[in-house]
Backbone bond lengths (Angstrom), bond angles and torsions (degrees), N, CA, C in turn:
res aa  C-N    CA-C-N  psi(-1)  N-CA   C-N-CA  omega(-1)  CA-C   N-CA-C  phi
1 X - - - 1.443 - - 1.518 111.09 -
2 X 1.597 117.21 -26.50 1.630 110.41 -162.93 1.651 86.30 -88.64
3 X 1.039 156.43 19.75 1.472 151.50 -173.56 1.451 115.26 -102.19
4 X 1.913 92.60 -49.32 1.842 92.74 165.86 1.189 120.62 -99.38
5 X 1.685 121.56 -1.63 2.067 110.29 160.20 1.372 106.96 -92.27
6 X 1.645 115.39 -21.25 1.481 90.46 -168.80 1.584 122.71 97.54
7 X 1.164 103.37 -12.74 1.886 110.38 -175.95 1.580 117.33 -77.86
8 X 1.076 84.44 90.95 1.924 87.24 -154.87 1.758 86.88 -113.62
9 X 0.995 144.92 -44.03 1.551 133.72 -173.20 1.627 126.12 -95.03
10 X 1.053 135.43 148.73 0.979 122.35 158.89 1.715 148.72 -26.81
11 X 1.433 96.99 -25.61 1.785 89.79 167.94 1.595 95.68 -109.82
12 X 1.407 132.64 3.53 1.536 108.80 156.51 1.159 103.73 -90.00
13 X 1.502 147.24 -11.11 1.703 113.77 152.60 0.970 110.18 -78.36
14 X 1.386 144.02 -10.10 1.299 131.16 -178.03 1.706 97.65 -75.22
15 X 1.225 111.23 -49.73 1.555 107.17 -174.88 1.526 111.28 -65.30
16 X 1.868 113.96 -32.34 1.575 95.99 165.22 1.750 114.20 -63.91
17 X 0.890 118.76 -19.69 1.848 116.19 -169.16 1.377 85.78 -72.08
18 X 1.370 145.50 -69.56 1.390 155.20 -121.90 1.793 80.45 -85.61
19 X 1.525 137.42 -66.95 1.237 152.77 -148.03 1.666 92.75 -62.78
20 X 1.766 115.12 -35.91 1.454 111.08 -166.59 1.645 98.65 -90.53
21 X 1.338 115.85 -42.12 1.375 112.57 -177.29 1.355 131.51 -77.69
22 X 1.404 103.86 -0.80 1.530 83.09 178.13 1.990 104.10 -101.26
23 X 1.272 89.79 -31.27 1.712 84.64 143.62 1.402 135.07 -20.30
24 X 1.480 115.00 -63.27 1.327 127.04 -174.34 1.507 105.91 -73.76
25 X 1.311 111.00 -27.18 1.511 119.63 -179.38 1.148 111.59 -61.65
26 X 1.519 118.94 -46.89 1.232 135.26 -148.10 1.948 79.07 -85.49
27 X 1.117 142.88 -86.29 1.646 137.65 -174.30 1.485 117.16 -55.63
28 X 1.140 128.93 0.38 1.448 128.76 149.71 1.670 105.32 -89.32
29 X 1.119 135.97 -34.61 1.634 107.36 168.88 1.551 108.15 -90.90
30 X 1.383 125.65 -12.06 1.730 120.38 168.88 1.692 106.20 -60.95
31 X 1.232 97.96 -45.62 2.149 106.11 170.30 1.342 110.99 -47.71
32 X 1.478 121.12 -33.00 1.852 117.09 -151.04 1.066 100.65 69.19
33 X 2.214 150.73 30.15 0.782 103.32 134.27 1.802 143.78 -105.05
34 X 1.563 120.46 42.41 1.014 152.68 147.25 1.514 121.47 -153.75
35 X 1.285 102.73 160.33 1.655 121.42 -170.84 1.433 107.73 -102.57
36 X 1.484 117.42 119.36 1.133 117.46 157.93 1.186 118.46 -115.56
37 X 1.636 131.33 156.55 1.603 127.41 -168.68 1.586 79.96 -111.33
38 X 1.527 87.81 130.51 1.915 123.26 163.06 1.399 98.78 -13.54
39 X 1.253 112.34 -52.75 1.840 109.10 -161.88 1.931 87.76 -66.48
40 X 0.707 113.18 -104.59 1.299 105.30 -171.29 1.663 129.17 -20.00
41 X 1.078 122.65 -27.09 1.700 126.52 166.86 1.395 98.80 -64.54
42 X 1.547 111.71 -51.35 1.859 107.18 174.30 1.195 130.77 -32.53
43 X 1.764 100.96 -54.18 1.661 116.46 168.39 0.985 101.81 -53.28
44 X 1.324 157.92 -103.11 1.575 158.77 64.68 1.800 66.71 134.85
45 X 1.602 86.81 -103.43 1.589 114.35 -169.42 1.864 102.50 -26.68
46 X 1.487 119.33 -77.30 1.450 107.58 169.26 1.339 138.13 -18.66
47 X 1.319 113.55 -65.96 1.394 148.06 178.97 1.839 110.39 -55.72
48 X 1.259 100.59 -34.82 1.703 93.83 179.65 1.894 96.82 -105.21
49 X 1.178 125.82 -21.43 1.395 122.42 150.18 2.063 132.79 -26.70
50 X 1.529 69.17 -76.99 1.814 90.95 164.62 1.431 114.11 -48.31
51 X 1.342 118.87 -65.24 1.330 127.21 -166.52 1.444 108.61 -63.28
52 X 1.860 121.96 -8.78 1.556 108.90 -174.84 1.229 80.07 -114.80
53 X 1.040 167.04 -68.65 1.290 161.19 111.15 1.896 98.70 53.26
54 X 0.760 134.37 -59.16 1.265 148.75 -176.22 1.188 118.34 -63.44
55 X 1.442 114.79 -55.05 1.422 135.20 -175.47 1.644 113.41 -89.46
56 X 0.943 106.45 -5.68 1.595 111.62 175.89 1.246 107.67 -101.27
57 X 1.260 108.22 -37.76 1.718 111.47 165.73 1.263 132.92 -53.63
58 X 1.428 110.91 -52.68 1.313 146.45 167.72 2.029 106.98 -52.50
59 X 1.168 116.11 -45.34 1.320 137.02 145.78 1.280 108.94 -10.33
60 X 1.344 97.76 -87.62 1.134 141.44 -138.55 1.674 91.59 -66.69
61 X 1.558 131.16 -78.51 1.429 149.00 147.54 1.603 98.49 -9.55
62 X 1.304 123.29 -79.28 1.190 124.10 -162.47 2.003 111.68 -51.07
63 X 1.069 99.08 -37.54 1.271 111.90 -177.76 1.688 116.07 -73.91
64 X 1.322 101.78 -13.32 1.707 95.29 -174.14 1.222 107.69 110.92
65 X 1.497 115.96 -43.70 1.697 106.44 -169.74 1.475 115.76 -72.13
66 X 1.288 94.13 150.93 1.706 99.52 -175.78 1.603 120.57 -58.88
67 X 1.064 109.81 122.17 1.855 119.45 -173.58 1.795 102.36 -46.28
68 X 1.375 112.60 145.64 1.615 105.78 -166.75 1.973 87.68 -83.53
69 X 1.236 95.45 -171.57 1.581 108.69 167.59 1.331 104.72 -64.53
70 X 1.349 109.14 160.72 1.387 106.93 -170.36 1.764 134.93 79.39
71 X 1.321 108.34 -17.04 1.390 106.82 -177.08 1.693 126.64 -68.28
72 X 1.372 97.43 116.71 2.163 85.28 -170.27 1.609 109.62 -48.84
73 X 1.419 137.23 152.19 0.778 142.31 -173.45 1.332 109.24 -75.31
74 X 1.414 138.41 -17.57 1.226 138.30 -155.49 1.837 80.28 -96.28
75 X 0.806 133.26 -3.45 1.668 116.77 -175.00 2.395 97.26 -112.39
76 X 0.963 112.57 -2.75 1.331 106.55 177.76 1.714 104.84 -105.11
77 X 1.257 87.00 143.77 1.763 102.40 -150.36 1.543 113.56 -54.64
78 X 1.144 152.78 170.06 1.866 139.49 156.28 1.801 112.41 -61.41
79 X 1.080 79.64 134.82 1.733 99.78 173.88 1.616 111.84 -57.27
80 X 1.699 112.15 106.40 1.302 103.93 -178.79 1.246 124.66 -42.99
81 X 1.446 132.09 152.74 1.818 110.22 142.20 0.823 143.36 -77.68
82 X 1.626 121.68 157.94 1.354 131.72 -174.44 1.817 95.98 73.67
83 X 1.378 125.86 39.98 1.421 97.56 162.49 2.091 83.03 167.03
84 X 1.510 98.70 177.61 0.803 126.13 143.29 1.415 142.60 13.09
């Protein structure tokens, strides 16, 4: 499985744990069985945004394909030398 996601370091399982759990978060307070206040589902919602947002990008670079609009520069690879 780590060959075709790629989750080879420590903050990409941390970011897969975060990507699966807030999931679970999100249908344990849709159940009633815990309460979360709006402000925090917001974070929630943001926070697992970013992090796929990130990794698709990151994807994306690693793979060859051209980075979409928008990609921070600190995630597109160094300019070989002597070229291109």
């Amino acid at each position: 499985m780590n060959k075709f996601i790629g989750w080879k370091t420590f903050n990409d399982r941390l970011a897969l744990l975060v990507l699966v759990g807030i999931p679970v978060l999100w249908a344990l307070s849709g159940r009633g069985t815990i309460t979360l206040a709006p402000e925090v589902v917001g974070a929630l919602i943001a926070t697992w945004t970013l992090i796929v947002q990130l990794y698709f990008r990151r994807h994306e670079i690693e793979n060859g394909t051209p980075p979409t609009v928008g990609t921070p520069a600190t995630l597109l690879p160094e300019p070989k030398p002597g070229g291109p």
